[in-house]
C-alpha positions in Angstrom: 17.6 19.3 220.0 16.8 20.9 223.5 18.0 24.8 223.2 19.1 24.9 227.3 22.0 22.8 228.6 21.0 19.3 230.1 22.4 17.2 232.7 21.9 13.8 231.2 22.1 10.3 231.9 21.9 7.8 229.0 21.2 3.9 229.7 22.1 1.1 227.2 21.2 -2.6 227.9 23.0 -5.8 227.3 20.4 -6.9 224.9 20.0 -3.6 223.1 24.3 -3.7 222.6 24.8 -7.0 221.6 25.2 -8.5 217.9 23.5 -11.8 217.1 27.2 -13.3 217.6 27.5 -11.4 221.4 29.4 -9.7 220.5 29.0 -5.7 221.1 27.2 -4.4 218.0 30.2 -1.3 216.7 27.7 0.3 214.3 24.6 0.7 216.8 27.5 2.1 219.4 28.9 4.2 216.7 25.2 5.8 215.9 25.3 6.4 220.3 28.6 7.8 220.2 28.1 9.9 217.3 24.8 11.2 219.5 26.7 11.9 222.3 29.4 13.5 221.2 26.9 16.1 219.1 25.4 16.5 223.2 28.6 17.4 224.5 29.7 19.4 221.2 26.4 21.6 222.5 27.3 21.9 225.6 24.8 19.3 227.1 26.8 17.4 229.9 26.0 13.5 229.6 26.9 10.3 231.8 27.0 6.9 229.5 25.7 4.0 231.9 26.7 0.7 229.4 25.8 -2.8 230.3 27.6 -5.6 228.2 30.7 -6.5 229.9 29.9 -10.0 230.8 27.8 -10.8 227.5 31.2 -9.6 225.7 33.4 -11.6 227.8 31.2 -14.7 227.0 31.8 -14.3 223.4 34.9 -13.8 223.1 35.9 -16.5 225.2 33.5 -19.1 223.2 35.0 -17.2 220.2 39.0 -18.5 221.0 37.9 -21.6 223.4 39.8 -19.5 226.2 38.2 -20.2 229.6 38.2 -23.7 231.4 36.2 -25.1 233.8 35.1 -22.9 236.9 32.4 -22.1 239.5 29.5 -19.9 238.7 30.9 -16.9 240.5 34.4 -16.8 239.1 33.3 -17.6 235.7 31.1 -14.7 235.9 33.4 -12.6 237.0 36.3 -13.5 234.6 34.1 -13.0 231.7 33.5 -9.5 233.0 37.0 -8.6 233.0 37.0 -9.9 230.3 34.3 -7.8 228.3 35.0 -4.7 230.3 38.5 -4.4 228.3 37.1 -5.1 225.4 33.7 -3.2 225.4 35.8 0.2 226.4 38.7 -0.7 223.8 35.5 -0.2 221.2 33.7 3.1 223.2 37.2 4.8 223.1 38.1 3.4 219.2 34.7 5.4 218.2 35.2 8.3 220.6 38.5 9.4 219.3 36.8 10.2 216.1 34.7 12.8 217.7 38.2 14.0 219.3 36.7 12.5 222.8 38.1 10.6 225.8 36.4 7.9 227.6 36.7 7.8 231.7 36.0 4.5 232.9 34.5 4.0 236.4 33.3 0.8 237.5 31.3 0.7 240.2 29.5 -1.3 242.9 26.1 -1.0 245.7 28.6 -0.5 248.6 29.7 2.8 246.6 26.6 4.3 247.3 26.2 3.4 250.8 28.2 6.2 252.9 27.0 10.1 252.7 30.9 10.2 252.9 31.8 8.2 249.8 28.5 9.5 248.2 29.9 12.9 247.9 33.4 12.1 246.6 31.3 10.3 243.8 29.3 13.4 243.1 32.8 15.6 243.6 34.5 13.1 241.0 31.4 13.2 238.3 31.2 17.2 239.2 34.9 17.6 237.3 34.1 15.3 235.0 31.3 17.0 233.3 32.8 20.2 233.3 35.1 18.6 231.0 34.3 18.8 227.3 36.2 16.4 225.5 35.4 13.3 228.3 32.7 11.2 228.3 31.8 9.2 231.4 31.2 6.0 230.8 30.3 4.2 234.1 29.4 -0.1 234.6 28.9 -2.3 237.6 32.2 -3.7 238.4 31.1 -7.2 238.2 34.3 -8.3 238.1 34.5 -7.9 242.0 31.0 -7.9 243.1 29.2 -10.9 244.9 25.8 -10.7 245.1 25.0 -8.5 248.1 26.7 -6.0 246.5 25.4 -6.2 243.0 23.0 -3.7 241.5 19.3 -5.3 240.7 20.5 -4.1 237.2 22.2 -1.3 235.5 18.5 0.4 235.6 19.7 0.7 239.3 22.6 2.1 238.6 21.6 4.4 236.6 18.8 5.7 238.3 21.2 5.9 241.6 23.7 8.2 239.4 20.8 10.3 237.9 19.8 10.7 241.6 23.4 12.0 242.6 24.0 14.0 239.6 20.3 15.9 240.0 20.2 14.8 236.2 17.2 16.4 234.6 16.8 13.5 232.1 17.4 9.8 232.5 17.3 8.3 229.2 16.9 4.1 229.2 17.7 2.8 225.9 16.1 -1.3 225.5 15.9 -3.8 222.6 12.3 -3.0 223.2 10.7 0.1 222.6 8.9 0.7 225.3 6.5 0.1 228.1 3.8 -1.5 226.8 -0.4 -2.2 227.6 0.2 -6.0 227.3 3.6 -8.6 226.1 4.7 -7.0 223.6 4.3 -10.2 221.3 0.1 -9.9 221.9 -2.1 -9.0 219.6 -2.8 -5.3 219.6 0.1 -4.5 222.0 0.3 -0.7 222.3 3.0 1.5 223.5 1.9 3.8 226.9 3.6 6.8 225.2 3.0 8.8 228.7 2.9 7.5 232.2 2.1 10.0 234.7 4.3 9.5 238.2 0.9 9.9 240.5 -0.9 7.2 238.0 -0.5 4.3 240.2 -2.7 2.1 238.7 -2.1 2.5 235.1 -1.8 -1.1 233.6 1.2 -1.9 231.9 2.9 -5.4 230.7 6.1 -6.0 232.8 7.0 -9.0 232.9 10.2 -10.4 231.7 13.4 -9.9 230.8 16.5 -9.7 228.3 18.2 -13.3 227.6 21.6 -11.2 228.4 21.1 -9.2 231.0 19.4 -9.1 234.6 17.3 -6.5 234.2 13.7 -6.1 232.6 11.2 -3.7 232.0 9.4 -3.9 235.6 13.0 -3.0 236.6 13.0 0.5 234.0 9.6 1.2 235.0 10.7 0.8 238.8 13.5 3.0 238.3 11.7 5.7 236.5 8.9 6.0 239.3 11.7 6.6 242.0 13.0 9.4 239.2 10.2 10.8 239.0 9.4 11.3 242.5 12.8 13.1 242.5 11.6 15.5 239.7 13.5 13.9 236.9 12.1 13.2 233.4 12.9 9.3 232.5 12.2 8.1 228.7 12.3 4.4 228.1 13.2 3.8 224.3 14.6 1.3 221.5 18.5 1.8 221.4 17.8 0.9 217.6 15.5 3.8 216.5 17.7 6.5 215.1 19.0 9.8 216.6 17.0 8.2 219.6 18.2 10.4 222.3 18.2 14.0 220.1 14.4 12.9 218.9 13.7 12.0 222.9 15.3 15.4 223.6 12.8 17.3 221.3 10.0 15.8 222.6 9.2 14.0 219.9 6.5 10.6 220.3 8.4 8.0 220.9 9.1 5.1 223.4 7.6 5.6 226.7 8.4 8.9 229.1 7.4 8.8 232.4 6.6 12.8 233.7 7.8 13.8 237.2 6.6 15.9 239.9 7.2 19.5 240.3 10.4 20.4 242.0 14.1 18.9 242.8 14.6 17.4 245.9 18.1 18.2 247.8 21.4 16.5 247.4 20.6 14.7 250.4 17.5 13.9 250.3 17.8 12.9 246.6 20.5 10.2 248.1 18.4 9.0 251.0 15.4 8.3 248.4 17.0 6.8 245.8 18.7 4.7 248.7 15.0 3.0 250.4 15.5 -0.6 251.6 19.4 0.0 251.5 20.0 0.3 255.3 22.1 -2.9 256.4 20.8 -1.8 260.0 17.7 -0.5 261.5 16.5 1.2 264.6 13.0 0.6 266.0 11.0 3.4 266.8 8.4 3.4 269.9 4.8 3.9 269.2 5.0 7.6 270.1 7.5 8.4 267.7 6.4 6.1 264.9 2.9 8.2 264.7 4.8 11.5 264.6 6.8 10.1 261.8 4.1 9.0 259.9 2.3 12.4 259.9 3.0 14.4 257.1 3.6 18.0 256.9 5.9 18.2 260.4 9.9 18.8 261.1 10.9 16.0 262.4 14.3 14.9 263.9 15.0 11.0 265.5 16.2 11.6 269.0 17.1 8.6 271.1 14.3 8.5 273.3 11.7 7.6 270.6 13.7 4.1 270.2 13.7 1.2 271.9 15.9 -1.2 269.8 18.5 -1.1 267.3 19.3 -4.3 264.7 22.6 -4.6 263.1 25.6 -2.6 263.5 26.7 1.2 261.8 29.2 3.9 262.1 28.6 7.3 262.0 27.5 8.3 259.3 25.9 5.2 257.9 22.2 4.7 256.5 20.0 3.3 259.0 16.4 2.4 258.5 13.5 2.9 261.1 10.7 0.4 261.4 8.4 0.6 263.9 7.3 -2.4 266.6 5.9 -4.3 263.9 8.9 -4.5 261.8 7.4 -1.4 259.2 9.7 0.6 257.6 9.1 4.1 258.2 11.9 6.3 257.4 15.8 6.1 256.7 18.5 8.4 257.9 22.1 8.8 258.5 23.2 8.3 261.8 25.1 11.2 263.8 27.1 8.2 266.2 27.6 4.7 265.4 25.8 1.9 267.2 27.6 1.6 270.3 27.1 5.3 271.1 23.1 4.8 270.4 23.3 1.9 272.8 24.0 3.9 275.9 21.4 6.3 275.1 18.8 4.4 274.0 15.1 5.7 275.5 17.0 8.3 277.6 15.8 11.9 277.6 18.3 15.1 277.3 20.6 13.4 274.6 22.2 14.1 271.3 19.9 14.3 268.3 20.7 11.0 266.6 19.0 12.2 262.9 18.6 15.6 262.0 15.5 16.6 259.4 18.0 17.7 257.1 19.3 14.2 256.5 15.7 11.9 256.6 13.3 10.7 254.5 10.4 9.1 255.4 9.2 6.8 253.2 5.4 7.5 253.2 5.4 11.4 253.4 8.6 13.1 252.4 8.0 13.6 248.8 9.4 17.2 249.0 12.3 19.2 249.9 
């Protein structure tokens, strides 16, 4: 196992958790838990990111004929209050024997929206792993969210805490075993054992998903190029090969590890990437400003008279996305005034800055800092 302390974050699937009956699988978990605990026993601080809630739900209600008729969207969510209890009943039942507590939080998209609430996340996690005998064991709380605030997947999620947490590994355990050249079913399939975060065009078979869940491999492999761009090593893996995570902490061949680029990013710029395409309101940038965002290298802060429209409404504070005339998306930033106060300033000289460089990314170019 790795001699220096880690900051991890491990990823199990729906499909990799489940039994053939639904149900959570209690001896792959107790293999995980067993894992984990011997990570924080050595000092390695780990986040648990767990799918499985609804899946669990679903059996157990087909299991005791418990649920009546309902629409989609309650249904869903009932069977994910109902799997949550259940699936953290069993992660605490196999903790306590490794004299551990679970700390449940559930969590949804609109979480990670605010700097603000950003940071009392990172504040919360902070204490958390500087406590050796808890284990963090984080879902999406699907028994509130509708579907503008739902994750893609719990990829997402887990790629968005790995972001806030500056995690040096995110670890994605599948029911398949990694990313490979072609389906996985072909003929002659091969594993890409390395994938190399400037590698653009290396070919690889993702399409698909799990029965269970929502996610899929084009989803892990997503998530693990955004990681990597952030500097942070992601292996995708089978949840069923064992002493996975200590055999994917000693570098040993196996599954698929996608290698970042040099360097960490800062806290806020790490949020502000791992946030592109999350803006519920944009600002359009003249043609001026648009060309100075788009060169690389330069300082750059938004001041109001480079814009000339703004879409949708914010507070201070909020993400806001900058397209240019054409509708591109160019950058995203957090806004020093809400809308209204942008308004009354728009195209005028001699006013407030209304992003500082410190607190934007521009999508093309800022792949430093």
């Amino acid at each position: 196992m790795a001699p220096r302390k880690l900051n991890l974050v491990v990823k199990i699937g729906t499909a990799a958790l489940g039994a053939s009956d639904g149900m959570p699988d209690a001896k792959l978990l107790g293999a995980l838990v067993a894992e984990l605990a011997a990570l924080k026993k050595a000092g390695h601080q780990v986040i648990l990111v767990t799918s499985g809630a609804v899946g669990t739900g679903r059996a157990l209600t087909k299991k005791n004929k418990a649920l009546g008729h309902c629409d989609p969207v309650a249904e869903r969510q009932i069977l994910a209050s109902l799997g949550q209890a259940k699936l953290i009943t069993l992660y605490q039942d196999l903790l306590t024997r490794h004299g551990l507590l679970a700390s449940q939080i559930l969590l949804t998209k609109q979480d990670f929206r605010t700097r603000e609430h950003h940071k009392h996340m990172a504040h919360l996690f902070a204490a958390l792993q500087k406590q050796p005998h808890l284990l963090p064991i984080v879902n999406e709380n699907d028994s509130v969210t509708v579907e503008e605030l739902m994750f893609t997947d719990n990829d997402e999620l887990a790629g968005l805490l790995a972001a806030m947490i500056n995690a040096d590994r995110l670890i994605i355990l599948s029911h398949i075993a990694g990313v490979y050249d072609r389906a996985p079913d072909e003929k002659d399939a091969q594993i890409i054992p390395l994938v190399d975060w400037k590698d653009k065009g290396r070919k690889a078979e993702t399409k698909g998903k799990s029965q269970s869940g929502r996610g899929g491999m084009a989803s892990k492999l997503s998530v693990a190029r955004k990681m990597a761009d952030l500097g942070i090593r992601t292996h995708i893996a089978s949840a069923r090969e064992a002493n996975v995570i200590s055999r994917l902490l000693d570098d040993e061949n196996l599954g698929t590890t996608v290698v970042p680029a040099q360097g960490k990013r800062n806290a806020v710029k790490r949020w502000l990437a791992s946030e592109v395409n999350r803006a519920p309101a944009t600002v359009t940038a003249n043609e001026c400003l648009a060309e100075m965002i788009r060169k690389p290298g330069q300082t750059l802060s938004i001041l109001p008279v480079g814009l000339v429209k703004i879409t949708g409404s914010f507070e201070k504070g909020d993400l806001v996305q900058i397209n240019d005339e054409k509708g591109e998306a160019l950058a995203l930033g957090v806004a020093r005034c809400d809308a209204a106060a942008l308004k009354a300033s728009l195209g005028k000289k001699q006013q407030a800055v209304f992003i500082h460089h410190d607190q934007l990314h521009r999508m093309q170019h800022d792949k430093s800092a």
